[in-house]
N, C-alpha and C positions, 0 to 999 in steps of 0.2 A: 504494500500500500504506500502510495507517497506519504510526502512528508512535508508540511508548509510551516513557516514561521514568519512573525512580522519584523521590520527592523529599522532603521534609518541609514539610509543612505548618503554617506559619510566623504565620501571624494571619488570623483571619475578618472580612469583611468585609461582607459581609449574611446575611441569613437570614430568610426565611418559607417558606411550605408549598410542599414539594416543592423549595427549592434553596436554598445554599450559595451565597455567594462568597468565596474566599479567596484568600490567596497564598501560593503552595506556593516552597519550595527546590530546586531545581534543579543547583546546584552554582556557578549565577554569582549570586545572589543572588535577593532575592523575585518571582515571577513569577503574573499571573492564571492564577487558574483556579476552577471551577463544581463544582457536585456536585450531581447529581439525584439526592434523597435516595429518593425512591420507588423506585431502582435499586440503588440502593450502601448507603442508608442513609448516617447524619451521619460527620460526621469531624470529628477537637476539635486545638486546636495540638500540636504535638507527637508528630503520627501519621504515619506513613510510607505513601504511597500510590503507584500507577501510576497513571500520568497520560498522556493519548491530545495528543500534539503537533500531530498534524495540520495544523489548521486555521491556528493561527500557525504554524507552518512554509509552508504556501501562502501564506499574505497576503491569505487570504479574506473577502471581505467581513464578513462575519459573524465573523470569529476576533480576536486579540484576546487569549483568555480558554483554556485547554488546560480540559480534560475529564478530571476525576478519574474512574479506570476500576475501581478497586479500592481496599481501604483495606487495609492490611498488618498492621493495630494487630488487626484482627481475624482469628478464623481461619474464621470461618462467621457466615454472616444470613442472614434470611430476615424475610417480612412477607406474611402470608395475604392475599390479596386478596377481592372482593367475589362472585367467580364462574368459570367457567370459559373465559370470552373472556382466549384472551393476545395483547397487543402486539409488537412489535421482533419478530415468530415467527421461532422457528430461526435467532437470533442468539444470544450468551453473556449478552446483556442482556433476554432475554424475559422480561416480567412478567405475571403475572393479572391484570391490570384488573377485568377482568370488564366488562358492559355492561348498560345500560337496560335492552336488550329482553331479558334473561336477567328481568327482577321485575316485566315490565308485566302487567298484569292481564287476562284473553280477550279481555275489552271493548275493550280500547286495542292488543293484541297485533295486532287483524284488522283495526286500521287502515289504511289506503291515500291519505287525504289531508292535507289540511294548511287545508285551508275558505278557502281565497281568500287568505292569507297572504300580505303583502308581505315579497319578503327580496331583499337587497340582494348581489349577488355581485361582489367587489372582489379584485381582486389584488394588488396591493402589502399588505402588516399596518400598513405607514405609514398609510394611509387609516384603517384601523379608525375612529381616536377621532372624525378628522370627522364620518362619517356615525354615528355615536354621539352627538356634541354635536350636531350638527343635528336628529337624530330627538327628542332630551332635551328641547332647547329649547322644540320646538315643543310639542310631546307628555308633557310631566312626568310625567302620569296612566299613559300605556301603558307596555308592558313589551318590554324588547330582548332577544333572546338572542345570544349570538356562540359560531357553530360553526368550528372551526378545523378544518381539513384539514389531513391531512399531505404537504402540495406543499412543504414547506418544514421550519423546527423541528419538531420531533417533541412536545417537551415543552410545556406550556401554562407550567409553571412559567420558563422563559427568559424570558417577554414582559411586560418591565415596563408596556408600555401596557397589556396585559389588566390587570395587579393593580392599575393607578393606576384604570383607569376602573370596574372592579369596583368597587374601595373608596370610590368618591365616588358611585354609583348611576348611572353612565352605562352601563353595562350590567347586568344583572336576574341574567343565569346566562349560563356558560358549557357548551357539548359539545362534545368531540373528537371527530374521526370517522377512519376508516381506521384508519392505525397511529398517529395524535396519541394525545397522552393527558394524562392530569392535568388533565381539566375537572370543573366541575363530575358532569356526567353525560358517561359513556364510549357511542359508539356504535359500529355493526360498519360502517356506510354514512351517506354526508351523506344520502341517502333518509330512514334511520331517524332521521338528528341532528336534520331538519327536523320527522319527526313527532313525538320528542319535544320537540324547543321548544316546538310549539306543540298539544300535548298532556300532557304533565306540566309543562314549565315553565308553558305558559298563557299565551305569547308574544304578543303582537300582532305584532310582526313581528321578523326577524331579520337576520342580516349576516352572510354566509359570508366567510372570508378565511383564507387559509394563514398561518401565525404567518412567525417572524420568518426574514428569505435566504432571499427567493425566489431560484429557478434561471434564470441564462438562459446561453446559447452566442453568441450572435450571427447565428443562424441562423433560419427562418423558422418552424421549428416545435420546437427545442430552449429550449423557456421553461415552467417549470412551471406559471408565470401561468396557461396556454394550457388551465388545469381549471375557469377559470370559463365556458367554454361547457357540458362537462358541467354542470356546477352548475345552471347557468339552465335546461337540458331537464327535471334532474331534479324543479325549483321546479314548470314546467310538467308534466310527468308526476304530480305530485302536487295539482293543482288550484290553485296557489299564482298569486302575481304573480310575473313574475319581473322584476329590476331590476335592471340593466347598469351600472357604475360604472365609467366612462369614466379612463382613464391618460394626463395632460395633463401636457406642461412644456414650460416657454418658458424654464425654468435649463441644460436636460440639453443637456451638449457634444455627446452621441451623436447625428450624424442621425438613424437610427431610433426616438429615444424626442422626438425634437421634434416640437411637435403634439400630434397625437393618435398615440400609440406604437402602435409596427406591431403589438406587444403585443394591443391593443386589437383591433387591424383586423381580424389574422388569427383569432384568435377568434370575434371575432362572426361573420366571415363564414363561417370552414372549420370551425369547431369546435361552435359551438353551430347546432342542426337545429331549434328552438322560434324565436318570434316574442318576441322580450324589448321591454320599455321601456329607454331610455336618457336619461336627465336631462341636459338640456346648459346649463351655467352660462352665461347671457346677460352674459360677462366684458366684451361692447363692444369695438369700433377692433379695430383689423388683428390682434389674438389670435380675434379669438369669429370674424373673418370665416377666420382660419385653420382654425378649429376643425372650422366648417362646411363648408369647402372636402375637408379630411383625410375625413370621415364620410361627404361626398358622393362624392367618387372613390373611398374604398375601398368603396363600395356599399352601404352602413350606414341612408342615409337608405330605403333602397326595402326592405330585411331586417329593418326593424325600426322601432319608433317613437319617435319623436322628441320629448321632451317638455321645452319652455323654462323654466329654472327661474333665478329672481332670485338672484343669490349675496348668500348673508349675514354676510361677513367674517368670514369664519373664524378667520381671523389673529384678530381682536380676540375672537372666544369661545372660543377657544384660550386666550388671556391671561385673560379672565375669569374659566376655570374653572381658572386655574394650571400652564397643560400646554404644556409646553417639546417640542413637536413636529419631531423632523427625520424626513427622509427621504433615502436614500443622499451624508450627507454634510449637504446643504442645510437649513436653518431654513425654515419655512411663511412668513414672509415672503417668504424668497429665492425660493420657487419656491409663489404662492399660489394657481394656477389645479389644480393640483393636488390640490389637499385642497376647495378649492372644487368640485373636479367630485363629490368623493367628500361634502361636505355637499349635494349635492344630490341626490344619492340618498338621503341621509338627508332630506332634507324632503320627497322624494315619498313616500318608507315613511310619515313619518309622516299624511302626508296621505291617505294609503289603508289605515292599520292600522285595521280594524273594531274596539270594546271590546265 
């Protein structure tokens, strides 16, 4: 069951579109917490709100940070949205979003493909910026889009990696799809987020990834991960490339996430029903002969195809472009094979983006 308390709201501490960080009163002194402004609207010092404890009560990966659930300063908001598509449905926090396909035009409305479109589908949101910087590097010229699913954060506004790589041009535009929201363009399906990437944005290729706390259980098919096989059917269903971004660590204490994570396995093999590409970083010595061993007994090599790709130190174009990359806990250097699997689906998108 959640868990709400009230508090005062004691000093701000960021702010751009769509969120708030502040530190709210509590009764034992200043404490994080977040505001998605698209829901609540702002909150200024000095204002008395409820606030959702939850997540720091668990000790959740993702928490940290409590969740402003109302503002007390006020007695009523509101803020018209773009259309009649709502988010969060039949929660106390449902919004109008509204969506794309609510203003496409007949022409684009009776679309059903995507024209050979390479897109990259990754589960971890750690990955995003690799296969970002890789596809950039190579490719300046072409355009990325990044479709977030709601497998995880709901809000776009949470994910400081989108608004870092946004604002330095490593990615073109952003869609939400399902119940995410706060992208640039809102869709009702990753189907329709792919058509418009690469129909209103004008995409050359794309990158599906759930934003930030992914889910897992410990269990063989309790991982929200477990949606990038849909994803890759729906690439193929739509005429697309589709492009498997491999879940690699040689840091993760977990037996299951060492190697190639069972994450990985069981998806490709029970989850997704298409023939996908999978990029394998040619890392060398007893990790790549691991790598290949993991792909070959979980039946990977015969389900799918296998395409050897050069890593391009990620680690250092990480540094290049400024970006302080972790992933559960770990630094890109601590655990580089990882962001490596994930730049190399970024150099085969870019290698196969048509202009």
């Amino acid at each position: 069951m959640p868990s709400f308390r009230t508090g005062e709201v004691v000093r701000l501490l960021q702010e751009r579109a769509g969120l708030q960080r502040v530190e709210v009163d509590l009764g034992s002194g200043p404490e994080r917490a977040y505001v998605l402004t698209q829901l609540t609207g702002t909150v200024a010092e000095g204002d008395e709100v409820v606030v959702n404890t939850t997540a720091v009560e668990l000790g959740l990966g993702t928490g940290g940070w409590h969740v402003v659930h109302w503002n007390l300063a006020r007695s009523a908001w509101s803020e018209k949205g773009p259309g009649h598509i709502i988010k969060a449905r039949y929660t106390s926090l449902q919004t109008d979003v509204g969506s794309a396909e609510e203003h496409l035009d007949p022409e684009l409305a009776a679309l059903d493909s995507i024209d050979g479109m390479p897109v990259v589908a990754a589960a971890l949101h750690s990955q995003l910026p690799a296969v970002a910087v890789a596809f950039k590097d190579l490719r300046p010229d072409a355009r990325l889009a990044y479709v977030m699913t709601d497998g995880a954060a709901l809000p776009l506004a949470l994910s400081d990696l989108a608004a870092t790589l946004c604002d330095r041009g490593l990615i073109d535009a952003t869609v939400t799809c399902g119940h995410a929201f706060g992208g640039d363009f809102e869709a009702v399906s990753v189907y329709s987020a792919l058509a418009v990437a690469r129909h209103v944005i004008n995409a050359d290729a794309a990158v599906v990834v759930m934003g930030p706390g992914i889910v897992g259980t410990g269990t063989r098919l309790g991982f929200s991960g477990i949606e990038v096989g849909p994803v890759l059917d729906a690439v193929t269903g739509l005429g697309g490339d589709p492009i498997a971004c491999l879940r690699i660590s040689f840091a993760d204490r977990r037996p299951r996430h060492q190697g190639v994570s069972h994450h990985t396995l069981t998806t490709l093999r029970v989850a997704c029903r298409s023939r996908a590409t999978i990029p394998v970083p040619t890392v060398g010595g007893d990790r790549e002969v691991r790598i290949r061993t993991d792909l070959e007994e979980g039946g990977l090599s015969e389900r799918h195809d296998l395409v050897d790709v050069e890593p391009v130190d990620i680690v250092a174009r990480f540094a290049a472009h400024d970006l302080r990359i972790t992933s559960m806990g770990r630094s890109a250097a601590d655990d580089p094979v990882l962001f490596e699997a994930a730049a190399s689906a970024g150099v085969l998108a870019a290698r196969r983006a048509r202009l």
